[in-house]
FIRO-90200 format. One line per field, with one value per residue (C-alpha): residue number from 1; x, y, z. Coordinates in Angstrom, 1 decimal. Layout:
<nodes>
pos [NUM  ...]
xx [X  ...]
yy [Y  ...]
zz [Z  ...]
</nodes>
This chain:
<nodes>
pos [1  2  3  4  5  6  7  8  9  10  11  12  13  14  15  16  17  18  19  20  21  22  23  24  25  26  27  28  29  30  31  32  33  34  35  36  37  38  39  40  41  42  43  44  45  46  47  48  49  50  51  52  53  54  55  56  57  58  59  60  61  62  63  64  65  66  67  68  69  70  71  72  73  74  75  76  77  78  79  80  81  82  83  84  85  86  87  88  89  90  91  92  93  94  95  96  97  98  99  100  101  102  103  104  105  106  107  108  109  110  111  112  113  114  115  116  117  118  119  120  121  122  123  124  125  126  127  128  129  130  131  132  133  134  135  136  137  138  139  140  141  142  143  144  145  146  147  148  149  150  151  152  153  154  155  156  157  158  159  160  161  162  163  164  165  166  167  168  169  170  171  172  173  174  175  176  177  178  179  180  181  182  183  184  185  186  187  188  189  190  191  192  193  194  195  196  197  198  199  200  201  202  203  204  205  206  207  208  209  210  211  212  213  214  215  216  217  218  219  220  221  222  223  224  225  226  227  228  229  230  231  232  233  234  235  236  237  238  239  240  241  242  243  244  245  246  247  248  249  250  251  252  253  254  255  256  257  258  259  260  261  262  263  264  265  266  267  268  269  270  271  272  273  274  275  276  277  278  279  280  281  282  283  284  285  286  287  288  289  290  291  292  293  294  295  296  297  298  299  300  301  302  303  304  305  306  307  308  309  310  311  312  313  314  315  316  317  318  319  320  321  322  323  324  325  326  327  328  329  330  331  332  333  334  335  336  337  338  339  340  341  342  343  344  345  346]
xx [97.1  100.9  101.0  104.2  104.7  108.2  110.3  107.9  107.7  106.6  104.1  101.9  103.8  103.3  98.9  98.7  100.0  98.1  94.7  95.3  96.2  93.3  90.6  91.6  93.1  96.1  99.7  101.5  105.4  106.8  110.7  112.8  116.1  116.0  116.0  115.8  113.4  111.1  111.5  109.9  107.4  106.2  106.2  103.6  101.4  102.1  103.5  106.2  109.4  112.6  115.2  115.6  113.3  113.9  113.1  110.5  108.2  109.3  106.2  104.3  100.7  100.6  103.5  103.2  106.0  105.8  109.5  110.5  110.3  113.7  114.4  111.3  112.8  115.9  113.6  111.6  114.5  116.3  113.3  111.6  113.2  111.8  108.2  105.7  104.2  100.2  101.4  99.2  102.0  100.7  102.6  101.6  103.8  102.8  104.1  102.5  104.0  107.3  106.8  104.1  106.9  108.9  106.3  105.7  109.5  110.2  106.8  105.5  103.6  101.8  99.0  99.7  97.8  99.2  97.7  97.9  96.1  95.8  95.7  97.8  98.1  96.3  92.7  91.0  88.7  89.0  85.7  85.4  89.2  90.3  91.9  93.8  93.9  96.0  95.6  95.8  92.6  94.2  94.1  91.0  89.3  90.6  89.4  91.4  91.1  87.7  87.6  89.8  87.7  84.4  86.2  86.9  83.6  81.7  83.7  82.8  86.0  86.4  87.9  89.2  90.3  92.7  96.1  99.2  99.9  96.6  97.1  100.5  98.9  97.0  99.8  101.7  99.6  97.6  101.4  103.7  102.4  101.0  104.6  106.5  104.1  104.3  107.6  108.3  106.0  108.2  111.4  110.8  109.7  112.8  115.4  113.4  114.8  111.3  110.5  107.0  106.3  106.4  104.4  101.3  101.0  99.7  97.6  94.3  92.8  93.3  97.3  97.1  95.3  97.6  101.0  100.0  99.0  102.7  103.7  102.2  104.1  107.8  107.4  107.6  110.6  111.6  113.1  109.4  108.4  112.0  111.4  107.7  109.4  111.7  110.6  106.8  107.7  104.6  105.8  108.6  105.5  103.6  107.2  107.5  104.0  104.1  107.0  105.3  102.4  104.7  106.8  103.2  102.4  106.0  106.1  102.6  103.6  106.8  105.1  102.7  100.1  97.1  94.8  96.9  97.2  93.3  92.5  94.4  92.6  89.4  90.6  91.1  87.7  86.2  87.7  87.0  83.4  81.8  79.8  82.9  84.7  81.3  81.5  85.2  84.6  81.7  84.2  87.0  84.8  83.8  86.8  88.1  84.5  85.3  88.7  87.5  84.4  86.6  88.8  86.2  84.1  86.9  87.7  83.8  83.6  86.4  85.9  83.5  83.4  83.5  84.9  87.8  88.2  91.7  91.9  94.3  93.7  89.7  89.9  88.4  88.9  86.0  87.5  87.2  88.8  91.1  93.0  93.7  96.8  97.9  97.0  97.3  94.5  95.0  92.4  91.3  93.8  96.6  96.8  97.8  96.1  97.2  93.9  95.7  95.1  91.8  87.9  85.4  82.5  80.6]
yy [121.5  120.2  116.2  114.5  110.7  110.0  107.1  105.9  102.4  100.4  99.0  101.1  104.3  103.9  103.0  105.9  108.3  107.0  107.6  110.9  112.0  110.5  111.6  115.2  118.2  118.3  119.0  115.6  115.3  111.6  111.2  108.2  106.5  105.6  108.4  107.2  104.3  106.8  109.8  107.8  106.4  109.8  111.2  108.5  109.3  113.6  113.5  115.3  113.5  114.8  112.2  115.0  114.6  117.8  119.9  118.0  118.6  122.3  123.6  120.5  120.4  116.9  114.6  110.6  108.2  105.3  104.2  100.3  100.2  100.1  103.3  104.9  106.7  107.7  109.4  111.5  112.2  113.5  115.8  116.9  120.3  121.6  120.3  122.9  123.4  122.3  120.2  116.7  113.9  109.9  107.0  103.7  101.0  97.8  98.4  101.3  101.3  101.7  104.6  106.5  107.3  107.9  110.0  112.0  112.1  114.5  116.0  117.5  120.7  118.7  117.0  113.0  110.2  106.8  104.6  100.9  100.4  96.9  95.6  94.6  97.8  95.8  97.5  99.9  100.9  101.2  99.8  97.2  97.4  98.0  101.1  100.8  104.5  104.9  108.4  109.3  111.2  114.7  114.0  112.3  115.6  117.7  118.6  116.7  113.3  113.9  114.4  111.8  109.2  110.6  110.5  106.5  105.4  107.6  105.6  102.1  101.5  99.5  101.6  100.3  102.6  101.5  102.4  101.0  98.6  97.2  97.5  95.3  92.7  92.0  92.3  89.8  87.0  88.3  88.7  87.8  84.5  84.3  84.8  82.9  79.7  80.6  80.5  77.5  75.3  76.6  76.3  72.9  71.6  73.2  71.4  68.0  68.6  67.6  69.8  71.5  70.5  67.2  67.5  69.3  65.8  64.7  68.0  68.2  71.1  72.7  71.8  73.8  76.7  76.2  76.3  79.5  81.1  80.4  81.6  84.7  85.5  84.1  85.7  89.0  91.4  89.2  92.7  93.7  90.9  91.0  94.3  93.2  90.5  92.5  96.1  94.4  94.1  91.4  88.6  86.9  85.9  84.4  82.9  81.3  80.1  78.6  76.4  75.3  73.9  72.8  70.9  69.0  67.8  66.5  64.6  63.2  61.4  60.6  58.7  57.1  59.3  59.6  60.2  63.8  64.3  64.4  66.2  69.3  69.4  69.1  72.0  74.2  72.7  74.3  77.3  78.6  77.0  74.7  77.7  79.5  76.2  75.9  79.3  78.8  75.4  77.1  80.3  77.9  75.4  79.1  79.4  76.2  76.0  79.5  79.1  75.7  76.9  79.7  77.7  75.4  78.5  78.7  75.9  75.1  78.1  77.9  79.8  81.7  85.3  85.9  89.2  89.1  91.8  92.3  91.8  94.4  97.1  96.7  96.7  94.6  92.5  90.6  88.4  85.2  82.6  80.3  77.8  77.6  75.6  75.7  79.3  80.8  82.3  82.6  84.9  85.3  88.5  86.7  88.1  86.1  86.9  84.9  83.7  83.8  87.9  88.1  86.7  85.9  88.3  87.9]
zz [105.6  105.2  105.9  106.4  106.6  108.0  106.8  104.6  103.5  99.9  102.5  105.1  104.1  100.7  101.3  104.0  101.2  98.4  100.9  102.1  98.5  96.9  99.7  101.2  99.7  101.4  100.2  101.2  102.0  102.5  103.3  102.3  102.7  99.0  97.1  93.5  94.3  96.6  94.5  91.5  93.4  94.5  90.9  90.1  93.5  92.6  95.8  97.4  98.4  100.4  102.4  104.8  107.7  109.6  106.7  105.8  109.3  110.0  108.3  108.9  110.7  110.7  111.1  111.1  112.0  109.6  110.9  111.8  115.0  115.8  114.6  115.8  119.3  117.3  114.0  117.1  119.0  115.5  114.4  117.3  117.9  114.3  115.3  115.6  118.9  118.6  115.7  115.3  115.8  115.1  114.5  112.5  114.6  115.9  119.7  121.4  124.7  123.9  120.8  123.5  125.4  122.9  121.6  124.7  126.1  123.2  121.5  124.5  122.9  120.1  120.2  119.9  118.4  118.5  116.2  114.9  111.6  111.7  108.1  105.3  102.7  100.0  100.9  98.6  101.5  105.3  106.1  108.6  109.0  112.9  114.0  117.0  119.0  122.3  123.2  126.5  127.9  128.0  123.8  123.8  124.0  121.5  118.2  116.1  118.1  117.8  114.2  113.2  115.4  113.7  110.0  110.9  112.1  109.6  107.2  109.0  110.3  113.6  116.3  119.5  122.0  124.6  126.4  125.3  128.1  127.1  123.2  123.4  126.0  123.5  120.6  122.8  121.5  118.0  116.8  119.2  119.5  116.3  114.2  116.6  115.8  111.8  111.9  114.3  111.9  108.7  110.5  111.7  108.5  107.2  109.9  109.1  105.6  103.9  100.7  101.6  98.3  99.0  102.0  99.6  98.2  101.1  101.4  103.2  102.7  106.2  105.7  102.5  104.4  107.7  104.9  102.9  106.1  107.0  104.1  103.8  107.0  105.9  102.6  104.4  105.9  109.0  110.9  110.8  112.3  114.3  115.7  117.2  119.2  120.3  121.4  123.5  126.6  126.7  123.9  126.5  129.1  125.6  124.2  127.9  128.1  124.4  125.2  128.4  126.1  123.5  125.9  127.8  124.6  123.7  127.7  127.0  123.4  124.6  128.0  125.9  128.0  126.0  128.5  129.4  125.8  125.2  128.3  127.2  124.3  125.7  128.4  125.2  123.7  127.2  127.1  123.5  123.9  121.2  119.6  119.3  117.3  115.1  114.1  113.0  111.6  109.4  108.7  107.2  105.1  103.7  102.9  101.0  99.0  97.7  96.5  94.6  93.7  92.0  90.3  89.5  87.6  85.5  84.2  83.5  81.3  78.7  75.8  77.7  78.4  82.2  84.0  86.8  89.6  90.9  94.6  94.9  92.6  92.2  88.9  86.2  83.0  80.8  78.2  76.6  78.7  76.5  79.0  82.6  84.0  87.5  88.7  85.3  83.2  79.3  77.8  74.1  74.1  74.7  78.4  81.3  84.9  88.1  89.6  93.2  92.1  90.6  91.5  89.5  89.3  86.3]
</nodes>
């Protein structure tokens, strides 16, 4: 079997590659813009790399569009005549409606998967992760749907099966909503010229949560995030409905009405029911204890041997610990470890 990731990226590209390589026996193709960055990259994974796309799929079986989004529609459009007829197409985006056209406008002998993996490429394993799978019935019931389905529940991953109207409904708000809020906080902080720093002082510990939360988003590529806004169809009726809210809230602080200013809340309160705000009350208070109780293992156990496990990587270090400041671990070795990358585990 001859895999071929299109336009892959240092982030979902890059994990799909390292995953099929590491757990079938496939030969693997990726194709890149950069040639000297990507070309080393896939001389570390024993990989092969081209930056030409059409010669890349000609022979492929399976092809997978790992393009931004923007560029999605123009990458098919570009390799489709050199695809194989019965040839397994997928595509990793965020917005389904818009690439499933795409997808079926030009790859009409080959048997299509639309997928949205829908998790960071930090994961070592795909269990509980959710799998997003638009498919349309006619390719619900062939072979390779069916196997690929089976693979990802036999591995414990979450599957949802849905079309892609449905699939960016629901985008509109997890991320259209979601990133547009992120980034409002962050940006007004920003124009109110206050140094977040400054602001930590202050810090309760859901601020702290609410601020790295924030940051995780900013601290990634903004046309990623650009593209999602613009290409769902669904994210104007959520942008429209967000500054309806934001703008109730502003009229009742600005009337003095506190009475319409609680009420709201207590219509939200309603609608996500108590149990539901217990349950995510408990989740966060989770949350904070284990990143104190973390930081406070360390620092009760200097000059004592403890062993760290690499969120990232899986991979572990036990060593004497000789000094902890701020997020940095000194061990007897000399070595420095960030604790914001490792756990304790024994």
């Amino acid at each position: 079997m001859k895999v071929v990731i299109i336009w892959w990226t240092s982030g979902f590209g890059k994990w799909l590659a390292k995953y099929i390589k590491d757990n079938f026996d496939v030969e693997i193709t990726v194709t890149g813009r950069n040639l000297e960055k990507w070309q080393k990259v896939a001389n570390e994974l024993n990989i092969n790399f081209t930056n030409d796309n059409i010669q890349a799929v000609k022979n492929a079986d399976i092809v997978v569009f790992s393009t931004p989004i923007s560029k999605i529609e123009q990458t098919i459009k570009e390799v489709w005549p050199c695809i194989k007829p019965n040839t397994i197409v997928a595509d990793v985006c965020s917005i389904k409606g818009f690439v499933f056209k795409a997808l079926n406008k030009y790859c009409r002998d080959c048997i299509i998967i639309p997928t949205h993996p829908m998790f960071w490429p930090y994961v070592s394993s795909i269990a509980e992760q959710i799998f997003v799978l638009t498919a349309d019935e006619k390719t619900q019931k062939t072979s390779a749907y069916k196997w690929l389905k089976d693979y990802l529940e036999k591995n414990e991953a979450k599957v949802i099966e849905t079309t892609p109207e449905k699939h960016d409904k629901m985008m509109g708000i997890v991320q259209g909503l979601t990133h547009v809020n992120m980034f409002t906080i962050w940006e007004t902080i920003r124009r109110l010229w206050v140094p977040v720093e400054e602001t930590l002082q202050f810090v309760s510990p859901i601020y702290k949560l609410l601020i790295v939360s924030v940051a995780r988003y900013v601290w990634h590529d903004p046309k990623l995030y650009g593209d999602i806004q613009m290409y769902n169809p669904e994210v104007l009726k959520v942008h429209e409905k967000f500054m309806e809210v934001i703008n109730d809230f502003n009229q009742a602080v600005e009337n003095k009405d506190e009475e319409k200013f609680v009420n709201i809340i207590q219509q939200t309160k309603k609608f996500f029911w108590p149990k539901n705000c217990e349950f995510w009350q408990k989740y966060t208070d989770k949350l904070i204890y284990f990143v104190a109780e973390q930081r406070e293992k360390v620092q009760n156990w200097i000059w004592t041997k403890l062993t760290f496990k690499n969120i990232y990587t899986n991979k572990t270090i036990s060593e004497i610990v000789k000094s902890v400041k701020d997020n940095e671990i000194l061990l007897e070795n000399w070595e420095k470890i960030d604790l914001n990358e490792y756990i304790v585990v024994g």
